[in-house]
C-alpha positions, 0 to 999 in steps of 0.5 A: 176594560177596568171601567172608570180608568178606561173610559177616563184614559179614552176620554183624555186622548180623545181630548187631547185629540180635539184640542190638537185640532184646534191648532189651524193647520198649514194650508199648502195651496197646491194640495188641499190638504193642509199640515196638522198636529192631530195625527200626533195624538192618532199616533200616541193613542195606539202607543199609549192606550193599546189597540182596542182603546186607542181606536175607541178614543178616535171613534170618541173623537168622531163622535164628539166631532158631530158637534164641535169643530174639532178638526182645525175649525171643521165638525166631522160631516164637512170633514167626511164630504171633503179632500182629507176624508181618506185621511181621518177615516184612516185614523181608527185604524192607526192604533189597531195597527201600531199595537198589532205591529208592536206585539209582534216583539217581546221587547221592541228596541227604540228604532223598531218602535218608530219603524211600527209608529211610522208604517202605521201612522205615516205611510198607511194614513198618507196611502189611504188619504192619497187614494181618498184625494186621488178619487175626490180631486180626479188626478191620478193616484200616483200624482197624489200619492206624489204630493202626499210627499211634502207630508213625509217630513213632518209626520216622521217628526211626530213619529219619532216623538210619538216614539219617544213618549211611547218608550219614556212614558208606556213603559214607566206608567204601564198605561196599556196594562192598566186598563 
């Protein structure tokens, strides 16, 4: 790490990370989970910031969670003893996984991008937070693994924009080189 400028970029998406949790999210009715913008900024973290740092941020997240309400009016401790703690316990691993997906090609392509980012930040914090509501809620994992659907839309939206920064803004500002 280059000091100052990564803990400065570590900082900022972490910030952006609270302020996208404090966007109220979509509550459903049959699943209490509700629809959020924050797993955006989970995604952007390992497009952005790389592996190391991008999960740096999310733990900086957690951290400064203890505190404030920085998911969608919650602190962390109600977060972790409820049904979307499977969800944001996933998260720390989302950049680890998009930046060990994208090393794997020298130059990946806009679709390959997305394909990583979406694998990543949509069907491994869907499955794990499907597994966490299956055990919180007492219905079958395949039931919830079912009603984690009604996510699917939405989250491939914030993948394919979590895509589009990464190719218009990571290449240009070299942020992961940077720090």
């Amino acid at each position: 790490m280059k000091d100052t400028r990564s803990l400065l970029y570590i900082a900022m998406m972490a910030t952006v990370l609270i302020v996208l949790g404090f966007i109220p999210g979509i509550p459903l009715g049959f699943i209490p989970v509700p629809i959020i913008l924050q797993n955006l900024g989970v995604m952007l973290a390992g497009v952005l910031l790389g592996g190391k740092k991008g999960s740096l941020s999310i733990l900086l997240l957690y951290l400064l969670a203890l505190f404030i309400p920085a998911f969608s009016g919650n602190t962390l401790l109600p977060v972790l003893a409820g049904p979307t703690a499977g969800y944001v316990i996933s998260w720390v691993f989302v950049p680890l996984l998009v930046d060990f997906g994208l090393k794997r090609f020298n130059k990946p392509s806009l679709l390959l991008q997305f394909v990583v980012i979406f694998l990543a930040g949509v069907i491994f914090v869907d499955f794990i937070g499907a597994a966490w509501l299956a055990s919180y809620t007492h219905i079958s994992l395949a039931k919830s693994l079912l009603s984690n659907l009604i996510f699917i839309p939405g989250d491939t939206i914030k993948a394919v924009i979590a895509t589009i920064i990464s190719y218009k803004f990571a290449g240009s500002l070299n942020v992961k080189n940077k720090i």
